[in-house]
N, C-alpha and C positions, 0 to 999 in steps of 0.2 A: 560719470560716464565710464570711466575704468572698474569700477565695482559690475557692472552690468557687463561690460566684456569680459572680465574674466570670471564671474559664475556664469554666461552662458557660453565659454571654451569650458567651462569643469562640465556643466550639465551635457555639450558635447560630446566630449571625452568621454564621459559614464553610456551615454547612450551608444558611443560606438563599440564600447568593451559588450554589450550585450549583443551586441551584430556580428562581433567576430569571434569572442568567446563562445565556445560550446555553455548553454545555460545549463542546460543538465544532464551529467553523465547517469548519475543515480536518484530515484524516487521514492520517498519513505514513504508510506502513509499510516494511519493510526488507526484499528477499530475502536470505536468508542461509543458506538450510535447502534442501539437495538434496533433492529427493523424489526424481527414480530418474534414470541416468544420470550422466555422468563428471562430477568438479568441475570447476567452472571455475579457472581460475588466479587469483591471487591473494587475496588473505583477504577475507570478506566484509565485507559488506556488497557483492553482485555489481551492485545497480540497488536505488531505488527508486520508491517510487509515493504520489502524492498526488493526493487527492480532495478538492476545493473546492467548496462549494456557489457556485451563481451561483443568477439569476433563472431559473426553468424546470427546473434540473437540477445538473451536477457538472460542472466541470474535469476532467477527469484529466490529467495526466503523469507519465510514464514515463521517467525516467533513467538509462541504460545508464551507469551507474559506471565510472571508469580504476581497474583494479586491480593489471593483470598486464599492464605493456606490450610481453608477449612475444607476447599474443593482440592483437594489433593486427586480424586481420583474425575477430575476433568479434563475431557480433551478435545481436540479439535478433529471433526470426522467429513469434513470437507472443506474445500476453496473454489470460490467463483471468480475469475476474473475475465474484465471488457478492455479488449483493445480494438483502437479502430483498423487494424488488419489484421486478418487472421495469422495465427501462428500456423508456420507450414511444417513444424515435427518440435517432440519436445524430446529428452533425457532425464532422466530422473534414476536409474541403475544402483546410482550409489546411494543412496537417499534409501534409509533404513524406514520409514515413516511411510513412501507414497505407498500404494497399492495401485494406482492406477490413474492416467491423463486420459482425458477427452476431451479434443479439439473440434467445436461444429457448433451448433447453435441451440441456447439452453435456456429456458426460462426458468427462475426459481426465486419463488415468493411475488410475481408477477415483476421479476428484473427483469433485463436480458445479460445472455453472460454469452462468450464465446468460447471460454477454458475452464475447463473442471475438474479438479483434483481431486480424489475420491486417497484419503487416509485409512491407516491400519487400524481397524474396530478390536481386531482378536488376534493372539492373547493378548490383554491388557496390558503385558510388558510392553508390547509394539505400539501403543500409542502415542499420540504429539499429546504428551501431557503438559503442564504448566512447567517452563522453564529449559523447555525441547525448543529444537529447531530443525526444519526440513528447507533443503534446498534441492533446487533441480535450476534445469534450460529449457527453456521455450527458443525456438529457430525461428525466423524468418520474420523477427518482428524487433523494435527498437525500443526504448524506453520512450522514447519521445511519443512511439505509437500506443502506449496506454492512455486511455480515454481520461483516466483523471478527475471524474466526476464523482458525485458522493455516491454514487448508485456501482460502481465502478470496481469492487469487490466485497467479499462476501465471505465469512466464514462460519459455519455452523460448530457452534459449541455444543458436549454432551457430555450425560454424567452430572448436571448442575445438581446442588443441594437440591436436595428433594425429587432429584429422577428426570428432572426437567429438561428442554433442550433450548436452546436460541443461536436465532440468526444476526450476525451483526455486521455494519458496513462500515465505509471508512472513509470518513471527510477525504476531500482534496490533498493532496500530496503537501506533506510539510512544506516540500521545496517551494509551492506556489506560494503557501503563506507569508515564507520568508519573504520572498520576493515582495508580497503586495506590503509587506510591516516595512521593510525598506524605504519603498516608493511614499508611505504614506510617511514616515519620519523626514524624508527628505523635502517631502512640501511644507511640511510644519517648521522646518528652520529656514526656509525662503521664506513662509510668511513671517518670522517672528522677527528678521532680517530688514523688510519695509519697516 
């Protein structure tokens, strides 16, 4: 009888740190999954992207990953990203990389996206080549409000071996995985427990 009260005051305990802890301040997530178009070279994990809450809005950046240093002259010449409220202004100034945000409503590859970052094509010097990174702010939106789904951003790579270009998306946010590999370790030692 006392083994059962106290694993279910611990399983309590855990579930109320999720009720009153902030779950998450920051969201990685990982391109790794071609949606259409040629692969890039080497294994993924091709870039990722993290979203940081700040005051007013989100961090983003964007790390074009070294994977294949045979693509040297690869790089990234857009971002699609879906949240479920629109951003109401972004920053990006410092960010030697952007060329340009648009906030509104965009289909691309038959997604839907609501932010579009349009990167530096020319001179070549100014590209998010492999091993770069761009950051900017997105306003009036939280981390919490990116949609999270595998459809849920998008980068187009260009420049591949051979002249080629692709579009590739990005599972669920690491942060969720952690979470479900948690939950699912912790029912494996209740059952192992019986």
């Amino acid at each position: 009888m006392r083994n059962y009260r106290m694993s279910g005051l611990i399983a309590f305990s855990m579930l109320s740190l999720l009720f009153v802890m902030p779950v998450h301040a920051t969201t990685t997530v990982y391109f790794t999954t071609v949606h259409s178009g040629s692969i890039p070279g080497g294994s993924p994990a091709w870039a990722s992207l993290t979203i940081t809450d700040i005051t007013g809005g989100v961090k983003v950046t964007l790390n074009h990953l070294i994977t294949d240093t045979s693509e040297t002259g690869r790089f990234i010449g857009r971002l699609f990203l879906q949240f479920n409220t629109t951003p109401t202004g972004y920053f990006s100034a410092t960010d030697p990389y952007v060329e340009g945000i648009s906030i509104g409503n965009f289909i691309n590859a038959g997604l839907p996206f609501n932010v579009k970052v349009d990167f530096e094509k020319s001179p070549p010097s100014n590209r998010l080549l492999q091993g770069l990174s761009s950051t900017f702010v997105l306003y009036g939106v939280s981390e919490a409000d990116f949609a999270g789904l595998d459809t849920s951003a998008m980068v187009h790579f260009q420049a591949l071996a051979g002249g080629e270009s692709s579009k590739v998306i990005a599972p669920e946010p690491a942060s969720m995985l952690a979470l479900g590999t948690g939950l699912i370790g912790m029912l494996g030692l209740r059952r192992r427990k019986r």
